[in-house]
C-alpha positions in Angstrom: 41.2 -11.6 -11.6 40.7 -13.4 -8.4 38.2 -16.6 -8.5 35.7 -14.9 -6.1 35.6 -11.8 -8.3 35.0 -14.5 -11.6 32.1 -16.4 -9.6 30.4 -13.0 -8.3 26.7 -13.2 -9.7 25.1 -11.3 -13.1 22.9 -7.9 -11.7 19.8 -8.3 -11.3 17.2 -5.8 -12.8 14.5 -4.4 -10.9 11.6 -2.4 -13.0 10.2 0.5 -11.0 11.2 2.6 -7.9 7.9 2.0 -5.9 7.8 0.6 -2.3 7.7 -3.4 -4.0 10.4 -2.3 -6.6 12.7 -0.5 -3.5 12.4 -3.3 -1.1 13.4 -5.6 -3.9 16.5 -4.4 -5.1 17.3 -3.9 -0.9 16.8 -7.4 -0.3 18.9 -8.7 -3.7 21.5 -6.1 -2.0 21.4 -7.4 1.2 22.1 -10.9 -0.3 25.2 -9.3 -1.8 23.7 -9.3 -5.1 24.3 -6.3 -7.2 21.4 -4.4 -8.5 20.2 -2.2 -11.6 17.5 0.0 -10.3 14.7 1.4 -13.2 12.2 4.1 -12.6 11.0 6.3 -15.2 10.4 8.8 -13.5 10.9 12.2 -13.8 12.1 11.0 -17.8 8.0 9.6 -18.0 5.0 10.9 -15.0 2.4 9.2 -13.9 -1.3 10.1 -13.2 -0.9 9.9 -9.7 3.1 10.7 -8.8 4.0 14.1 -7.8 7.6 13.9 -7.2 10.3 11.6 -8.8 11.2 10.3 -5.5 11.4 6.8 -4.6 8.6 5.1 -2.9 6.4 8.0 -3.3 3.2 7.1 -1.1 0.2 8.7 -3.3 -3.4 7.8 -2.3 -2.6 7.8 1.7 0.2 8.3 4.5 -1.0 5.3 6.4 0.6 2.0 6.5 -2.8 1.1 8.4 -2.6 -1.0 11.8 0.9 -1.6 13.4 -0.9 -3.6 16.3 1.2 -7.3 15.2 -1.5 -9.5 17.5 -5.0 -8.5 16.6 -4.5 -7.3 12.7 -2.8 -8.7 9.8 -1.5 -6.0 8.8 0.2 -5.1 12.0 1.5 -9.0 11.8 3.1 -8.3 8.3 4.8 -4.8 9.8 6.1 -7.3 12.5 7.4 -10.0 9.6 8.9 -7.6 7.5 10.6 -5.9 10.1 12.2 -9.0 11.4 13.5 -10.0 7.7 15.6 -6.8 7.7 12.6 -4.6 5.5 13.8 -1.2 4.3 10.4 0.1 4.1 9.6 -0.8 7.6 12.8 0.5 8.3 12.0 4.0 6.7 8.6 3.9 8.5 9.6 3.1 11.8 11.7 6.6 11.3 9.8 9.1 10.0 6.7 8.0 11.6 3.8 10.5 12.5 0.9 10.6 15.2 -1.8 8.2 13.9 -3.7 6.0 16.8 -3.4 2.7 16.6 -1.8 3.2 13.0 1.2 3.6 12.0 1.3 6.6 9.4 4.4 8.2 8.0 5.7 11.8 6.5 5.8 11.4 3.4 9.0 13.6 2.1 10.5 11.6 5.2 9.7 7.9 4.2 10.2 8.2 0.5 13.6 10.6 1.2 15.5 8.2 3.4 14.4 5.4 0.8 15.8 6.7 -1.8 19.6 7.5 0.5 19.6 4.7 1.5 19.6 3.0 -1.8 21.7 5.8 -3.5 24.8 5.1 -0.6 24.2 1.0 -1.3 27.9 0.0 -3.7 25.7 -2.6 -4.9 23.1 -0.7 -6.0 22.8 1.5 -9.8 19.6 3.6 -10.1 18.8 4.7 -13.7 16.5 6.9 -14.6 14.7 6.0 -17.6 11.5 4.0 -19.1 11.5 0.7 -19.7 9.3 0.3 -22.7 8.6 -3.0 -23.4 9.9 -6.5 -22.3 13.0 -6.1 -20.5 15.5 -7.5 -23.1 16.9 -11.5 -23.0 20.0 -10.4 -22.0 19.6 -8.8 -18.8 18.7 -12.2 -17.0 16.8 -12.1 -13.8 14.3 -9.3 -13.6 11.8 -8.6 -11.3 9.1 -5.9 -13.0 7.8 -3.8 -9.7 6.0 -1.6 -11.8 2.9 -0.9 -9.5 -0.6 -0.4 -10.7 0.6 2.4 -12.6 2.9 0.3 -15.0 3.5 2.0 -18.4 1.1 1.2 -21.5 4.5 0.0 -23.6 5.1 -2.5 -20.9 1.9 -3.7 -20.2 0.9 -4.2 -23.6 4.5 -5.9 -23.9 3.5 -8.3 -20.7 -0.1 -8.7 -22.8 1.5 -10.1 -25.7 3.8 -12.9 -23.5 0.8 -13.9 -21.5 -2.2 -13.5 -23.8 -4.3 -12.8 -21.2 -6.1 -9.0 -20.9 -4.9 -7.5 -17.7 -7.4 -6.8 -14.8 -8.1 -2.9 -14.1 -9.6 -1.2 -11.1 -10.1 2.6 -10.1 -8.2 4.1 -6.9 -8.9 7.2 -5.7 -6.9 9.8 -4.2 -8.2 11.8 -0.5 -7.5 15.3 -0.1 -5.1 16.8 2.0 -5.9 20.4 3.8 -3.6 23.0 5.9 -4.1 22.1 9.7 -3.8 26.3 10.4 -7.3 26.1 8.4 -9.5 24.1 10.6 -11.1 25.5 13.1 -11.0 24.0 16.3 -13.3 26.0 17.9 -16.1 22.7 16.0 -13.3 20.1 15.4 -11.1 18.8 18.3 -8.4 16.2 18.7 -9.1 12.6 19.6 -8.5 9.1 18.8 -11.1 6.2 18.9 -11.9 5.4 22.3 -8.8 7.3 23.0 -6.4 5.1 21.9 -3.2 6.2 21.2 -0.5 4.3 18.5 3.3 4.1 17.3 4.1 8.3 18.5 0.9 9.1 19.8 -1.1 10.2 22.7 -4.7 9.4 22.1 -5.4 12.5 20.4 -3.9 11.7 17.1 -7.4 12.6 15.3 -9.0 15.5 14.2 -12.7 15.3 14.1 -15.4 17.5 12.8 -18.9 16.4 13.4 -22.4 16.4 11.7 -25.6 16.7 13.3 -28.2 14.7 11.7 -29.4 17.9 9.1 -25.8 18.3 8.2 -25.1 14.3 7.2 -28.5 14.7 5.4 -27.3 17.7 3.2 -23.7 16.3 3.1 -24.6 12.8 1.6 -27.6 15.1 -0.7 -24.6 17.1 -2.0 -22.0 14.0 -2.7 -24.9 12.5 -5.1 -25.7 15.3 -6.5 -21.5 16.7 -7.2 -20.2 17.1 -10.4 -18.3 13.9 -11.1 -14.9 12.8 -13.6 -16.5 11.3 -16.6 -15.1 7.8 -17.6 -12.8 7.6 -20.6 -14.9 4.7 -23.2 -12.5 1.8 -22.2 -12.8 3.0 -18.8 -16.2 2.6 -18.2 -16.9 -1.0 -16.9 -13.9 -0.9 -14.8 -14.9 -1.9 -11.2 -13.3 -0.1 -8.2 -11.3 -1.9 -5.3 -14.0 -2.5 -2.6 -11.0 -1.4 -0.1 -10.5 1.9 -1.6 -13.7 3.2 -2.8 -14.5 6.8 -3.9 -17.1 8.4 -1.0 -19.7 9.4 -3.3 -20.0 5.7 -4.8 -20.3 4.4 -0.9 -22.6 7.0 -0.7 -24.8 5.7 -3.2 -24.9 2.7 -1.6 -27.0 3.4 0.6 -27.9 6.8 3.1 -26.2 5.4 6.3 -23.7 3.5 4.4 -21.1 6.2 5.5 -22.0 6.2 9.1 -21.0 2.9 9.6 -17.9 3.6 7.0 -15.8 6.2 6.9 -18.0 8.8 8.9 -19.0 6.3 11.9 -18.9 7.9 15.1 -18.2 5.4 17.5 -15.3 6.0 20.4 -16.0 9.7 19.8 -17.4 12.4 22.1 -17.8 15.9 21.0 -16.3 18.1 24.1 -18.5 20.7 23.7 -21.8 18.7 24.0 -20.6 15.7 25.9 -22.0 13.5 23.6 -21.2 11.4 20.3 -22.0 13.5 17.2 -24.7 11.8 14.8 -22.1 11.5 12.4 -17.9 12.6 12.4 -15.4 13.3 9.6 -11.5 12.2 11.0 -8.7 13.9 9.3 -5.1 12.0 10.7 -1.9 14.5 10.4 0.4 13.6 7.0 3.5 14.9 7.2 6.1 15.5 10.5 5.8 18.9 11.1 1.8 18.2 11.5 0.6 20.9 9.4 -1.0 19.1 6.5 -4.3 16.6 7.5 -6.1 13.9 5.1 -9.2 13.7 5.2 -9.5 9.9 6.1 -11.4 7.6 3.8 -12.3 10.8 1.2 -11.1 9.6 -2.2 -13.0 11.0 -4.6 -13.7 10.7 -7.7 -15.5 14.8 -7.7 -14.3 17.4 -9.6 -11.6 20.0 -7.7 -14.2 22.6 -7.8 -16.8 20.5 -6.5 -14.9 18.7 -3.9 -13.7 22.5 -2.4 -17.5 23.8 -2.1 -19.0 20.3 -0.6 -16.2 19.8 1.8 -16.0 23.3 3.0 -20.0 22.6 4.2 -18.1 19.9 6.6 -18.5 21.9 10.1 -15.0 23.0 11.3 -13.7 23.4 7.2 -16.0 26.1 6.5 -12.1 27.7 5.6 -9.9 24.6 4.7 -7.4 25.1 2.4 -6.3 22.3 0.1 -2.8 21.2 0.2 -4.3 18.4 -2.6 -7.3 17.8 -3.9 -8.4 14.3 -4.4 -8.5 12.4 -7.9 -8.9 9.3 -9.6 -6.3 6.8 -12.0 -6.8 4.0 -13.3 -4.7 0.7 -12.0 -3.6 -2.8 -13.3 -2.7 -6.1 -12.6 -2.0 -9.3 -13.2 -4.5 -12.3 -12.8 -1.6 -13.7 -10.7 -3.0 -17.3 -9.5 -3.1 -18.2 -13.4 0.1 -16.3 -14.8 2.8 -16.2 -12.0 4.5 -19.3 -10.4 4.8 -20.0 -6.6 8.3 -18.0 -6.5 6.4 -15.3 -8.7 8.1 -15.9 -11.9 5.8 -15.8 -15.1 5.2 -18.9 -16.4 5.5 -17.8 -20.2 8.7 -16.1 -19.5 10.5 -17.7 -16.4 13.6 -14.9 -15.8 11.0 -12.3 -15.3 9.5 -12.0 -11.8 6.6 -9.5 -10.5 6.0 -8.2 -7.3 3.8 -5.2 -5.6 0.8 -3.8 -6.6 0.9 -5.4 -10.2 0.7 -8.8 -8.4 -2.7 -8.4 -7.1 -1.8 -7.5 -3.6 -3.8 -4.1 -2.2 -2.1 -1.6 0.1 1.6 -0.2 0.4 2.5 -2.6 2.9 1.0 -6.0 0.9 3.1 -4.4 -2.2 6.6 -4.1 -0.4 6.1 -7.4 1.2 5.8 -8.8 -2.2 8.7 -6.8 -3.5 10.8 -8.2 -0.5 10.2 -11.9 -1.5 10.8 -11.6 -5.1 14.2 -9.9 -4.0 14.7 -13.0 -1.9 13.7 -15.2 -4.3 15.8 -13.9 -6.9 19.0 -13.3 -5.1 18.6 -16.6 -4.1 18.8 -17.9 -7.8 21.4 -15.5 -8.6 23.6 -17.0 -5.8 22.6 -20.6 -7.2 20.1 -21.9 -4.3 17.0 -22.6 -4.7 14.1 -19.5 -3.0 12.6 -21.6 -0.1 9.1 -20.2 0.3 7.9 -18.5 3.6 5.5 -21.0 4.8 2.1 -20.4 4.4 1.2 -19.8 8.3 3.1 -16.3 8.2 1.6 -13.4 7.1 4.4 -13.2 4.0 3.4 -17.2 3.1 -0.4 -16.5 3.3 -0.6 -13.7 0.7 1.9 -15.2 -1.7 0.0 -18.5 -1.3 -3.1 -16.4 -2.5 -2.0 -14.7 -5.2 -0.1 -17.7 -6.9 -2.8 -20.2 -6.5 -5.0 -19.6 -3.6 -7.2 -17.6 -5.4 -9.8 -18.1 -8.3 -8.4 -17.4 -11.4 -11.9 -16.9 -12.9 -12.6 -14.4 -9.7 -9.7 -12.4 -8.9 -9.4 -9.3 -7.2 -6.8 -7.2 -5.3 -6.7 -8.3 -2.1 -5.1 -7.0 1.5 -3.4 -9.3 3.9 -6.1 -10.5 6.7 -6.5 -13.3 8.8 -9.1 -15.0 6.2 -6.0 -15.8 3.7 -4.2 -17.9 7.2 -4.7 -22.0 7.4 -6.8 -22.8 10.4 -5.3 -23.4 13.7 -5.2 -27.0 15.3 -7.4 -27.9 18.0 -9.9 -25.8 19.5 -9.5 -22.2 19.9 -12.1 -19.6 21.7 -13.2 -17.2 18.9 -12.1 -14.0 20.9 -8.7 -15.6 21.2 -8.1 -16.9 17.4 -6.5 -13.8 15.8 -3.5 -13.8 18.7 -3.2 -17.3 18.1 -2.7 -17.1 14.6 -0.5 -14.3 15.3 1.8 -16.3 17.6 2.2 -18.7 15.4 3.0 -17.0 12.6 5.6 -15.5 14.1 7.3 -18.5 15.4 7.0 -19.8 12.0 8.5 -16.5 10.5 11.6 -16.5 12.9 12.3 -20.5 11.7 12.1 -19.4 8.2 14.4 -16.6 8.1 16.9 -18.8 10.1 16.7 -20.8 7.5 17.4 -17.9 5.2 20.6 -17.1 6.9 22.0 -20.4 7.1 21.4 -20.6 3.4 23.1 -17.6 2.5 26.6 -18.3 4.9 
């Protein structure tokens, strides 16, 4: 056996075959590390999977703004993309009409995810549940087990940390048959006709509400049979970023028109006017024949949700490719548990990353899944992870969720500009956003030179 073969590096173990848990075991891949893969599913379900693909995208097909200048979300598209992201990658092609957005098929995405792992020689997927602790001998593991993770394995992580893991509600938006909306109401368009990453400006449909109609629509969320709460599930609070409609609703009788249902860059082309209020549905798959109805998680029951949304003018006949639905999700409290490389402080060879971390949204959760794939192949290969720095979008959400944030006060959280150190010197408000963004990506572009001149 030759001395190279002798010094190769131990596998590292990723837990779950989510978007964090896939990008992770592509970056320790990349590195030349060699990788054991775990998902449970189809051996174990979920409340919320449907398929036992990986990176299954379940509450939405968006990966939200892909503009890299003016949002921080489109910023962290633009990072990840430049540090070789298969996520991004997968995105990029199998992308679908969404505005500014940039919004994916889903079979697509999570199909050329999954082959491109499968053809990777360094990469093993096995199918099975992980019930408990990962054992002492595998090593380095990084536990990518989303906000779905197993009750064996969270109790498991309970009992290391002896902390009580956080919980929140996400809720699920229907999904209706494009051939069922009639267009003869609804019509296509994009805010202020903007169009995004395949689009034209008309990457919307939009059905809109007279004043009456919102009335009786908002009357008939309060009023909806709703999912009763479980006992333990009853004081769990909801992410503010994905909250059920009826429960915005309740907020307040406008609280939607300035949400979810806010008419603004919209003009009905029959009247030649903006509707009093509009509900957008953005296409989900490639072949542009299934729609979500955007911002419409729900917490209803299937019944109830068919009969009130079917009073929404132009889906007097929709027909419901998914109804919406409600699961409950976990996480760590990350700034007091997790180290700045995301390691658990009680137990050092496990890493986290994804959902479980504290991050919100598909693309926060593969960005975390990417570093702790860097991080750890970097170990594996015997240097030490250098940390993003905390100007880039990657740097400013790990530096929040290992130590940014209050302990006593934390929440999920997406990437925004909020999380980014100020800039230097004087900047005009209007301008501060590209700024940041400029700079971030300079940063970004030193870092992952850095990277590479590690690695050679």
């Amino acid at each position: 056996m030759s001395s190279s073969e002798t010094a190769a590096p131990a596998p590292i173990h990723v837990v779950g075959g989510g978007l964090a848990g896939s990008e992770a075991a592509w970056q320790i891949a990349r590195a030349g590390v060699p990788v054991i893969l775990h998902e449970m599913r189809p051996v174990r379900g979920t409340d919320a999977h449907q398929t036992d693909g990986l990176a299954e995208l379940v509450c939405s097909n968006s990966f939200r703004s892909d503009d890299p200048l003016n949002n921080a979300v489109g910023l962290l598209h633009a990072e990840m993309r430049r540090a070789g992201s298969l996520i991004l990658r997968a995105a990029d092609a199998h992308k679908v009409p969404a505005g500014g957005a940039l919004a994916v098929d889903r079979d697509g995405f999570s199909a050329a995810v999954q082959a491109a792992l499968e053809a990777d020689p360094l990469v093993s997927i096995r199918r099975e549940e992980v019930a408990g602790l990962p054992p002492e001998e595998w090593g380095s593991v990084v536990i990518a087990t989303g906000p779905l993770t197993s009750p064996a394995l969270a109790t498991a992580v309970q009992g290391v940390t002896g902390e009580d893991a956080l919980a929140f509600f996400d809720a699920i938006a229907p999904i209706v048959h494009r051939d069922s909306i009639d267009l003869s109401v609804a019509w296509f368009q994009s805010r202020y006709d903007k169009p995004g990453p395949g689009g034209d400006g008309r990457d919307y449909i939009n059905c809109p509400l007279d004043a009456q109609q919102y009335e009786a629509f908002i009357a008939a969320l309060l009023a909806g049979d709703k999912t009763e709460f479980k006992e333990w599930e009853t004081n769990t609070p909801y992410f503010e970023g994905c909250l059920p409609i009826e429960v915005m609703a309740a907020r307040g009788f406008d609280t939607l028109r300035y949400g979810p249902m806010k008419p603004v860059g919209l003009r009905d082309p029959r009247t030649g006017t903006r509707p009093h209020a509009v509900v957008q549905l953005r296409q989900d798959n490639a072949l542009g024949t299934l729609y979500n109805i955007v911002g419409f998680q729900t917490k209803l029951k299937h019944g109830e949700q068919a009969r009130i949304f079917r009073a929404i003018p132009g889906l007097e006949n929709a027909e419901f490719a998914r109804l919406g639905g409600l699961h409950r999700n976990t996480f760590l409290n990350s700034p007091k548990l997790l180290d700045a490389t995301l390691r658990l402080k009680a137990r050092p060879q496990l890493r986290f990353a994804g959902q479980v971390t504290g991050v919100e949204g598909y693309v926060e959760s593969a960005a975390i899944g990417l570093l702790a794939g860097r991080f750890a192949a970097a170990e594996a290969r015997g240097q030490p992870p250098a940390l993003p720095p905390a100007t880039t979008a990657f740097g400013a959400l790990l530096a929040h969720i290992t130590g940014g944030a209050d302990a006593e006060t934390f929440q999920p959280m997406n990437v925004n500009f909020g999380l980014f150190p100020p800039l230097e010197g004087k900047v005009r408000k209007n301008e501060r956003k590209q700024a940041l963004a400029h700079r971030a990506l300079a940063e970004i572009d030193r870092w992952l030179d850095v990277k590479v001149d590690a690695a050679a």
